[in-house]
C-alpha positions as CSV (number, residue, x, y, z in Angstrom):
1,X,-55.8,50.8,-23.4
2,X,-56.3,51.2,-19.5
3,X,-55.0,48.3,-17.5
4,X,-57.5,47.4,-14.9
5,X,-56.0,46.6,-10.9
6,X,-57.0,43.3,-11.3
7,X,-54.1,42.7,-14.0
8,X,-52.0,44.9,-12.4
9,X,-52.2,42.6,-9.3
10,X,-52.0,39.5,-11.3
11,X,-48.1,40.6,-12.8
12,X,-47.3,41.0,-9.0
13,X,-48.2,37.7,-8.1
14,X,-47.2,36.0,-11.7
15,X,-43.8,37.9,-11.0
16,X,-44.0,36.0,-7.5
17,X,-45.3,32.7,-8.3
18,X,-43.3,31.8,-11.1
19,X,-40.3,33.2,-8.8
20,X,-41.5,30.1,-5.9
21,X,-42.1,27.8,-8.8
22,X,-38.7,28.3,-10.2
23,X,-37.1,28.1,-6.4
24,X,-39.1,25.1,-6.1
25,X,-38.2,23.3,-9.3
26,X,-34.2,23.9,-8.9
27,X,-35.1,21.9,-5.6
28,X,-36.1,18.9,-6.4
29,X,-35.0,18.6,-9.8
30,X,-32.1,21.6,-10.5
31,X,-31.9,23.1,-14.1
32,X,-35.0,20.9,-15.3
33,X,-37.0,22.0,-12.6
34,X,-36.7,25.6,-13.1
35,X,-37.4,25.0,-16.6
36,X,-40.5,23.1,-16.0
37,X,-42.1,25.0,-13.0
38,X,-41.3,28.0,-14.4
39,X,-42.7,27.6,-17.9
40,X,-46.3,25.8,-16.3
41,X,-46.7,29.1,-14.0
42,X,-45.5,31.4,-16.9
43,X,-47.8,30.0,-19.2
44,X,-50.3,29.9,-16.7
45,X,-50.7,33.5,-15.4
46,X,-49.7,34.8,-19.3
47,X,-53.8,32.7,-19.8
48,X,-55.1,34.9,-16.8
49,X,-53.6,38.1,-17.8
50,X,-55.0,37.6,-21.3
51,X,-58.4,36.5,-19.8
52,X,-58.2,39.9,-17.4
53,X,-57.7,41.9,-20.2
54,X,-60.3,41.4,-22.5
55,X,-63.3,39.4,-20.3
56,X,-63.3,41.3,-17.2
57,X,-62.5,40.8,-13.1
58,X,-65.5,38.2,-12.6
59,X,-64.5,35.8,-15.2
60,X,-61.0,36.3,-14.7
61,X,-60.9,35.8,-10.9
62,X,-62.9,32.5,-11.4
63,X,-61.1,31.5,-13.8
64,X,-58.1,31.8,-11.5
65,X,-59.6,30.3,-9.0
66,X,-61.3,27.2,-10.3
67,X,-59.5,26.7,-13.4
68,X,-55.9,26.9,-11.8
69,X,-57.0,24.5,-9.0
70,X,-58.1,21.9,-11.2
71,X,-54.9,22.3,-13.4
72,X,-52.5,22.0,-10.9
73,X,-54.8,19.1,-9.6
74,X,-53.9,17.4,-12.7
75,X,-50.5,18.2,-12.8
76,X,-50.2,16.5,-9.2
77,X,-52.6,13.4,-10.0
78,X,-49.6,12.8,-13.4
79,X,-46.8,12.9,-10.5
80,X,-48.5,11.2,-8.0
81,X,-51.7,10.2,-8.1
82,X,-54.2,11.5,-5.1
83,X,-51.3,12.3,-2.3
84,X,-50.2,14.8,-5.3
85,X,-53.1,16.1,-6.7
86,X,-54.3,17.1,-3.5
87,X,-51.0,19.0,-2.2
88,X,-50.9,21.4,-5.2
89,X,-54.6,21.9,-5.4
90,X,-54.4,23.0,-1.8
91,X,-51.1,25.1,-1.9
92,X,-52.8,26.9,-4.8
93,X,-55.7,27.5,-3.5
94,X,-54.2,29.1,-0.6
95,X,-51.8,31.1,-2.6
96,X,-55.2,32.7,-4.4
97,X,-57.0,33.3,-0.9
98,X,-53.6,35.3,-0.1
99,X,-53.7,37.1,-3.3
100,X,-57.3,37.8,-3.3
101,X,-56.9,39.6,0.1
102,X,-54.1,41.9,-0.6
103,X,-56.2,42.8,-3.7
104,X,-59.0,43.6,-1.8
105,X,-57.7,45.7,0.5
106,X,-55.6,47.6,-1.8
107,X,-54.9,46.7,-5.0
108,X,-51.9,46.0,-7.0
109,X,-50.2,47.5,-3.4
110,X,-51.9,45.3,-1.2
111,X,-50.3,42.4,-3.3
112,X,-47.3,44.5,-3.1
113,X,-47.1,44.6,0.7
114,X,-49.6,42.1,1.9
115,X,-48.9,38.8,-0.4
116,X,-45.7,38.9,-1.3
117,X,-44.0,39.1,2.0
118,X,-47.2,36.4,3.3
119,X,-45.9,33.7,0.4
120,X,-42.1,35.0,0.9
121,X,-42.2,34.4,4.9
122,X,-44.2,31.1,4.2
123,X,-42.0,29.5,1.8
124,X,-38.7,30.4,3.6
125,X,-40.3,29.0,7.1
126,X,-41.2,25.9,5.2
127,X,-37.5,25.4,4.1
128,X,-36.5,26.3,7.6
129,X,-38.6,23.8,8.8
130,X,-37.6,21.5,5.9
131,X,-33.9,21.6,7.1
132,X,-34.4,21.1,10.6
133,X,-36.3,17.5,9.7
134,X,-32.8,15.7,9.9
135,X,-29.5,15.4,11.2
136,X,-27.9,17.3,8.7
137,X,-24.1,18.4,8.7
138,X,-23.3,20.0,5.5
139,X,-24.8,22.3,2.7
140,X,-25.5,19.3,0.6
141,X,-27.5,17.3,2.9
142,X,-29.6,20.2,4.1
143,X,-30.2,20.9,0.2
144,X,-31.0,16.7,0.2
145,X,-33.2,17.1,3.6
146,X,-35.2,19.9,1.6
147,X,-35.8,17.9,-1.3
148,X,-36.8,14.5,0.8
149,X,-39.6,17.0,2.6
150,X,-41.1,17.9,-0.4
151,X,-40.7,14.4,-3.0
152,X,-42.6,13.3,0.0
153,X,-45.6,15.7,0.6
154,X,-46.5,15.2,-3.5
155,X,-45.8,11.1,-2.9
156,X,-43.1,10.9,-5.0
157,X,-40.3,10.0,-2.3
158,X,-37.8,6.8,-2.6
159,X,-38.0,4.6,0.7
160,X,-37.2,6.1,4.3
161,X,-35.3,3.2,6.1
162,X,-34.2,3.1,10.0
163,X,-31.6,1.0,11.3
164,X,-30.6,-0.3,14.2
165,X,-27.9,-2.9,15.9
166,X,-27.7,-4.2,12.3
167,X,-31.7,-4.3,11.9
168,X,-32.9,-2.7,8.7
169,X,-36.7,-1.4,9.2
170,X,-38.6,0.5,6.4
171,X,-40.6,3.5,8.2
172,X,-41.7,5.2,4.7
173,X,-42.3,3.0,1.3
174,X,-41.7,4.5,-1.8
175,X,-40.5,4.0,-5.7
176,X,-36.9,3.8,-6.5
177,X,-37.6,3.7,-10.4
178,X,-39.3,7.3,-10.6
179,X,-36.7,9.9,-12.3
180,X,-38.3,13.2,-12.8
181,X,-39.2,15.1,-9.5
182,X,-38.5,12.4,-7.3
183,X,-36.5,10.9,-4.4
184,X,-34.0,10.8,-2.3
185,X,-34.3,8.2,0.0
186,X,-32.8,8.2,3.6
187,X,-31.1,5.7,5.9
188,X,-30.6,6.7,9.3
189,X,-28.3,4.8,10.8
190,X,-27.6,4.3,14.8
191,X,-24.0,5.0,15.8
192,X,-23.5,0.6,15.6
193,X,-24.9,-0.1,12.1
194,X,-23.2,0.7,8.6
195,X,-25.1,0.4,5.4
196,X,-23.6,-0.9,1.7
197,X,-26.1,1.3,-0.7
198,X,-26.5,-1.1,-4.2
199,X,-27.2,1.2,-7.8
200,X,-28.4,-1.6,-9.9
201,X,-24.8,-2.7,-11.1
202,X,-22.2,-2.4,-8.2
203,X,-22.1,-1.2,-4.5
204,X,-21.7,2.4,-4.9
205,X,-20.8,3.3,-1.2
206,X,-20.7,2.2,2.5
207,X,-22.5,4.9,4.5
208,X,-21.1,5.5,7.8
209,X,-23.2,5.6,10.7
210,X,-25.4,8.6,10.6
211,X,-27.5,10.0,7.8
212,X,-27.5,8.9,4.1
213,X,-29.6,10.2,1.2
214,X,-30.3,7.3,-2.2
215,X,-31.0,8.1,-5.9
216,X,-32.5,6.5,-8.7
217,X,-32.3,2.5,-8.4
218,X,-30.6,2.8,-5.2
219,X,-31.3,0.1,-2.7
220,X,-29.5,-0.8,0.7
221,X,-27.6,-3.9,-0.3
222,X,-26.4,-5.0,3.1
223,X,-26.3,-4.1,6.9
224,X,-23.5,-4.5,8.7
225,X,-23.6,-4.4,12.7
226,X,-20.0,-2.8,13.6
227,X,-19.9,-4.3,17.3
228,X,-18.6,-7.8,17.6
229,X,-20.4,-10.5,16.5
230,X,-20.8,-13.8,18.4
231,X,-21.9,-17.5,16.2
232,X,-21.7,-20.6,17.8
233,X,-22.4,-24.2,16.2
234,X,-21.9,-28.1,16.1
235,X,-19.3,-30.1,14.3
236,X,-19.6,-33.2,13.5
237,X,-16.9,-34.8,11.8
238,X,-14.6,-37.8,12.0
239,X,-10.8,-38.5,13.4
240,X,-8.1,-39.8,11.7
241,X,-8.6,-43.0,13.2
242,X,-12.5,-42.8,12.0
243,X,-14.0,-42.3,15.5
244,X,-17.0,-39.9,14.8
245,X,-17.1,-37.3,17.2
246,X,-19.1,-33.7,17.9
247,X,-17.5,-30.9,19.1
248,X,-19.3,-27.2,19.8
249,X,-17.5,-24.2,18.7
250,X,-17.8,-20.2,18.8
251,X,-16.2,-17.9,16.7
252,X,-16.2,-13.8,17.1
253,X,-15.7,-11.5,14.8
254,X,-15.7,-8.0,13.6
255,X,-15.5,-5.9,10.0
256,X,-12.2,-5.5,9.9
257,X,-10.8,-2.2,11.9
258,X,-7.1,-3.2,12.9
259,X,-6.3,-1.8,15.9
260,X,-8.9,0.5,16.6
261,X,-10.9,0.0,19.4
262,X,-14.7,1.4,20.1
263,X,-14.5,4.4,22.1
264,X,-17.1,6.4,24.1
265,X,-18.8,9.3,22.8
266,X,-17.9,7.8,18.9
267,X,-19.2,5.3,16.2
268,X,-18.2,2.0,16.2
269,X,-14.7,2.0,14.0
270,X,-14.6,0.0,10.8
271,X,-12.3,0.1,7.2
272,X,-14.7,1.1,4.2
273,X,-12.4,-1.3,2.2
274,X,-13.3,-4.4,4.4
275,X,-16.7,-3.6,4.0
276,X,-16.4,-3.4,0.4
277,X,-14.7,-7.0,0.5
278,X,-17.4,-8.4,2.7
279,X,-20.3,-6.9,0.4
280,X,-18.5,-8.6,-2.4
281,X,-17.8,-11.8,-0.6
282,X,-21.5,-12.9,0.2
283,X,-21.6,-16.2,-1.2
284,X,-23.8,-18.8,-3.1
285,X,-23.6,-22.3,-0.8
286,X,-25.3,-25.3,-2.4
287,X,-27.3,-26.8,-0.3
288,X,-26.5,-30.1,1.2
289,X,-27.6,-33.9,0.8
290,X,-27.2,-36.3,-1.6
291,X,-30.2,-36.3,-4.4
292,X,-31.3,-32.3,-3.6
293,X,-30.8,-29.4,-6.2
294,X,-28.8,-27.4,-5.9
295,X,-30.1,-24.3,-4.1
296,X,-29.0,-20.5,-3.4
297,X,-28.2,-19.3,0.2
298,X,-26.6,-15.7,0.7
299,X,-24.7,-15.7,3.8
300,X,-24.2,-12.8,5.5
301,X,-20.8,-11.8,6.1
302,X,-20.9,-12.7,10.0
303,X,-22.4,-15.6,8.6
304,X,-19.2,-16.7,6.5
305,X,-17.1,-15.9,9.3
306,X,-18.8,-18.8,10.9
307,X,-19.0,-21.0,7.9
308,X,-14.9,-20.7,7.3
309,X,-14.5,-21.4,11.0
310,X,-16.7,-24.7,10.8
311,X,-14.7,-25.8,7.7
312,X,-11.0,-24.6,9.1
313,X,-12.2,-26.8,12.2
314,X,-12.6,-29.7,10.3
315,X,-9.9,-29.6,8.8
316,X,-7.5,-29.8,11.5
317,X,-9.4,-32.2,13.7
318,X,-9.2,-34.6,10.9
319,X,-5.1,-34.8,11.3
320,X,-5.5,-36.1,14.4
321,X,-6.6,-39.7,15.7
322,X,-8.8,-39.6,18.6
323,X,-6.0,-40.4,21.1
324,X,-4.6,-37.7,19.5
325,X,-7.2,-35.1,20.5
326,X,-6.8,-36.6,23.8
327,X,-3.2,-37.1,24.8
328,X,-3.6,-39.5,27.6
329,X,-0.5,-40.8,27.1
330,X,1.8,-37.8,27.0
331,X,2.2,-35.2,29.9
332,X,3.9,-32.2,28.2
333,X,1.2,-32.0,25.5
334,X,-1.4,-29.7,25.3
335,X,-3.6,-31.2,22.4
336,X,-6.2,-28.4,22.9
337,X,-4.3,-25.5,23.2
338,X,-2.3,-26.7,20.3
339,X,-5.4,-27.0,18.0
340,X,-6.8,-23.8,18.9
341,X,-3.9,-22.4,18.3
342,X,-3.8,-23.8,15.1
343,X,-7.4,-23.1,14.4
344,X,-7.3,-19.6,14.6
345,X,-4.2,-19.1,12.7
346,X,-6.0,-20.6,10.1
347,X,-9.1,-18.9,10.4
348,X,-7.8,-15.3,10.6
349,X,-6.1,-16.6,7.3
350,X,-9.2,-17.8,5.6
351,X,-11.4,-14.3,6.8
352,X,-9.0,-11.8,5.9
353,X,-9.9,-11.9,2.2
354,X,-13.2,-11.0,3.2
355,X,-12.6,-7.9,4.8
356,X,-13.1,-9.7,8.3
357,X,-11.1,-9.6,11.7
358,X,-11.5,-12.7,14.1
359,X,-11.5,-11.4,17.9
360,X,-12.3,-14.8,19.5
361,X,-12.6,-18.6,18.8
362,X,-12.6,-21.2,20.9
363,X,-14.6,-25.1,21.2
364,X,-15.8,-27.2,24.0
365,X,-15.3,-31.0,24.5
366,X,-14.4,-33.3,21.8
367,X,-16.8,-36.2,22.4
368,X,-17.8,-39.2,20.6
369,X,-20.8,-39.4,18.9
370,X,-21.3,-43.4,20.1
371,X,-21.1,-43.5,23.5
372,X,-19.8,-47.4,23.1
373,X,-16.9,-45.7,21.5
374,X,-15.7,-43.7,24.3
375,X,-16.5,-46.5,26.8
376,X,-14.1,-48.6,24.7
377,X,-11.4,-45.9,24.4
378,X,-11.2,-45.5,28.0
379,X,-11.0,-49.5,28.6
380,X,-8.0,-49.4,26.2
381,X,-6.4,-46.1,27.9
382,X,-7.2,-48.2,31.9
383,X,-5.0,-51.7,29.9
384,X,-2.4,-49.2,29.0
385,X,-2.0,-47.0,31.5
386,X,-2.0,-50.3,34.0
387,X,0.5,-52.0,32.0
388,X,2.6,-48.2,32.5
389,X,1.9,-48.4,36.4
390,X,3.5,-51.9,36.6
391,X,6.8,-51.3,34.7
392,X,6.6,-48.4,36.7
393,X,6.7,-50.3,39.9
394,X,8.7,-52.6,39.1
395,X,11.1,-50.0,38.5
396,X,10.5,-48.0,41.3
397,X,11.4,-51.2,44.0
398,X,14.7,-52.1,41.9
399,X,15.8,-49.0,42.5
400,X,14.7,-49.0,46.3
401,X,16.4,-52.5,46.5
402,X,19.6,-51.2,45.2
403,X,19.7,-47.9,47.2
404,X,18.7,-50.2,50.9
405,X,21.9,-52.5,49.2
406,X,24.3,-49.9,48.7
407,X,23.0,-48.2,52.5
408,X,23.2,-51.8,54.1
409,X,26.7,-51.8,52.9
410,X,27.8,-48.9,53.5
411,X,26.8,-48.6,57.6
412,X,28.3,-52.1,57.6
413,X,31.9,-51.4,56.2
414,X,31.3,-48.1,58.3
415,X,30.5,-49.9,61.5
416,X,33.7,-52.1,61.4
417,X,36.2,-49.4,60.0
418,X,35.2,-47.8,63.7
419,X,35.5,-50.6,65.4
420,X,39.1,-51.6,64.3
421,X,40.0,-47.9,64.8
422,X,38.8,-48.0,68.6
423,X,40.4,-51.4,69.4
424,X,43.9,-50.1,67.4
425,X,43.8,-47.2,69.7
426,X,44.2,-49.8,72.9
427,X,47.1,-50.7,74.9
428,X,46.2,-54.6,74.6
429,X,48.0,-57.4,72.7
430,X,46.0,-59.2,70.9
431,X,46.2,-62.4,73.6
432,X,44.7,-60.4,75.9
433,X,41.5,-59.6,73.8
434,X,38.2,-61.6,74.2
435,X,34.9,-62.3,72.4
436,X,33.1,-60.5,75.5
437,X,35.3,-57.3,75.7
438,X,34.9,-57.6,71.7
439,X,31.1,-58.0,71.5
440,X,31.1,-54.9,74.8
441,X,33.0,-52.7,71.9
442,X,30.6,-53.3,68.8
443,X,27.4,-53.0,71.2
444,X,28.1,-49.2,72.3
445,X,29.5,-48.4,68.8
446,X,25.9,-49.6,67.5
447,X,24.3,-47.8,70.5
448,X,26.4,-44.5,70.2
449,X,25.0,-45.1,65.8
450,X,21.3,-44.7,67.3
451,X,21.4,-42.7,69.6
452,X,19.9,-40.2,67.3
453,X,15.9,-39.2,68.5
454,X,15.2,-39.2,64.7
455,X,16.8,-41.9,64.1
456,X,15.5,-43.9,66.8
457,X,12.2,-42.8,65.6
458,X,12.6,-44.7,62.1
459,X,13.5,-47.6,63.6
460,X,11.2,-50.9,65.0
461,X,10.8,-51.1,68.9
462,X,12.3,-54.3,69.2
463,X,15.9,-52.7,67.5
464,X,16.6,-50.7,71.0
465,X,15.2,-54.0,73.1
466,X,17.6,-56.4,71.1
467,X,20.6,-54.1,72.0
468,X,19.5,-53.7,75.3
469,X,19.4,-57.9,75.8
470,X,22.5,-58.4,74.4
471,X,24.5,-55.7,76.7
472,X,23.1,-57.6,79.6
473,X,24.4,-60.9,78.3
474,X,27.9,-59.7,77.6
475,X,28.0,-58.3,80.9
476,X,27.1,-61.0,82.6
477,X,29.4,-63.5,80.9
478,X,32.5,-64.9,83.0
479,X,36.0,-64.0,80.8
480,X,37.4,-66.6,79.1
481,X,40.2,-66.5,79.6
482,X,41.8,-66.1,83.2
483,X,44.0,-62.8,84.1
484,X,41.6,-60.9,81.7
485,X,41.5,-57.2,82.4
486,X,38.3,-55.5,82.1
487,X,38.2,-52.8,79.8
488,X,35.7,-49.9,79.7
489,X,34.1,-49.7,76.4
């Protein structure tokens, strides 16, 4: 029996499109996909072949045709509905238009030379293309990239996310719970944002910044923003003493990195293992209020850094009275340094568990919540401190009374150890000594004393005058007793 060109054509392009079926297939679904694709086009062509032998080209060729565009429209509208249906009807249809021309023009060699390298050049642009579509850095994600392009022309891709400065968006929906010819999902990540991906039963990784491909069931469990994080709240909470008082706080925070530091040109830096700990450590708070359910909140992790911070906070403030806090009444205390000191101690203590670093903490003015509370504090700290000034006083002018005591004695002994120096150095008996030639002696010893400027300076006016006064009346005194010799002083 002669074979016809038409059949002869039809095992060049069988040859060839169960060859792109097969490639196809290993694709998006390895082994299985070659074993699926490649039996549906086998068994396909091995129906036209049989057809082009015994009904002729016409039937044949419309068979092809129509028949193998509604089949594949079938097999696409199983997968994925319309999106699916459409995309194989269409690539089939344009595979017979290609087939049908090299035919035409020459037979089983125009397939030869015309559609075969038409479909090869096709199919290796469209991976070329396919690769190019992401950020790709090794073999396996361009192999990932490829798969993504065409799960998502038949419809039967998992969800495309987009992150950014810890904001998860979803650009492309999709089904996570489709297994056969299906997925993978992508997260592109900017160089700030890490993503924890969640399988169904644990976290199964923390992508890096960059590009990351999900499976089956895979979801992105958390998003963590790598830069520093800032929270600030209100305490309220009560002293020692049972003064309620409000303080602000702010606490800053990190994923835990040690001592790396961000650096240009490069991601964020971060330990995969504090990530896994914060993932882990997302929390179920009940919610507060007497008489209310109890009710779920997930804190995010820069969340419970902020949470452990309020409650370390509490803590210590409630330790101290509200004097305390205050320290009016001791100079070399430091009552806020000390506490934030102790705060962060604490709260460094308290975060590393979960995988988080503390960079900053401080809080603002510890006030009263009753303002008649602080008006009475600082009434009882005015009567203290008062009652403080006045020993303080008091202290002060004993100590000048004693000091202008010893000083008063002291110039006086001084005064007449020169004097009896002075009149010991004299030639004179002591009959020949007067109260005028004594009180002449004393009055330039007390002059020669001031005749400092500065001292002269410290002194009242009517100090020089007095002197003055009395040298005149001296002077001007007759001796008492007769045959007195004048002596200069």
């Amino acid at each position: 029996m002669d074979i016809s060109p038409l059949v002869k054509s039809l095992l060049i392009a069988a040859l060839l499109d169960v060859s792109v079926g097969m490639m196809l297939g290993y694709l998006v679904e390895g082994v299985w996909g070659v074993i699926l694709l490649g039996l549906l086009n086998g068994f396909g062509f091995v129906i036209l072949l049989g057809m082009g032998l015994f009904l002729g080209d016409t039937i044949t060729l419309a068979l092809m045709i129509l028949g193998g565009g509604l089949a594949w429209y079938v097999v696409g509208a199983v997968l994925s509905r319309r999106q699916g249906a459409k995309v194989l009807a269409l690539l089939w249809v344009g595979f017979v238009a290609v087939f049908l021309t090299g035919h035409l023009l020459n037979g089983w060699r125009g397939v030869l030379t015309l559609t075969v390298p038409v479909v090869a050049a096709y199919w290796l642009s469209f991976l070329k293309a396919a690769q190019r579509t992401l950020p790709t850095s090794t073999a396996w994600q361009q192999l990932q990239t490829v798969k993504s392009v065409l799960t998502f022309t038949l419809g039967r891709n998992y969800p495309y996310y987009y992150v950014q400065h810890g904001e998860i968006e979803e650009r492309v929906p999709g089904d996570v719970s489709r297994s056969f010819i299906a997925g993978p999902g992508i997260v592109l990540s900017d160089p700030t944002s890490a993503v924890a991906i969640w399988n169904g039963y644990h976290v199964r990784d923390v992508s890096p910044p960059g590009l990351t491909f999900t499976g089956l069931m895979e979801v992105v469990r958390e998003v963590f923003d790598l830069r520093p994080q800032v929270h600030a709240d209100t305490l309220h909470t009560r002293t020692r003493d049972g003064i309620e008082i409000k303080v602000g706080f702010s606490v800053t925070c990190r994923l835990d990195a040690g001592a790396a530091q961000a650096a240009l040109g490069q991601t964020f830096p971060y330990r995969r293992e504090a990530a896994f700990k914060a993932t882990h450590a997302q929390t179920v708070q009940a919610a507060e209020g007497e008489g209310e359910d109890s009710e779920s909140l997930k804190l995010r992790w820069d969340e419970l850094a902020l949470l452990r911070g309020k409650q370390t906070l509490n803590d210590i403030l409630m330790q101290y009275t509200f004097d305390d806090l205050c320290a009016p009444f001791d100079e070399e205390r430091a009552p806020r340094s000390e506490i934030n000191k102790k705060w962060r101690q604490a709260l460094q203590e308290a975060v590393a568990p979960l995988g988080i670093q503390i960079t900053g903490a401080g809080f603002g003015d510890l006030m009263p919540v009753d303002p008649v509370a602080l008006t009475a504090r600082i009434e009882n700290w005015r009567v203290k401190w008062a009652k403080e000034t006045l020993v303080a006083l008091g202290k002060s002018e004993a100590e000048a009374m004693r000091l202008l005591d010893a000083a008063r004695m002291e110039a006086r002994t001084g005064l007449l150890k020169r004097v009896s120096e002075q009149f010991e150095g004299l030639e004179i008996t002591p009959e020949r000594l007067s109260a005028n030639m004594i009180a002449m002696r004393f009055v330039g010893l007390v002059e020669e004393m001031l005749g400092d400027q500065a001292v002269q300076r410290t002194l009242p006016s009517e100090v020089m005058e007095t002197l003055h006064y009395i040298r005149a009346s001296v002077s001007t005194t007759p001796l008492e007793e007769e045959g007195a010799e004048d002596v200069e002083p």
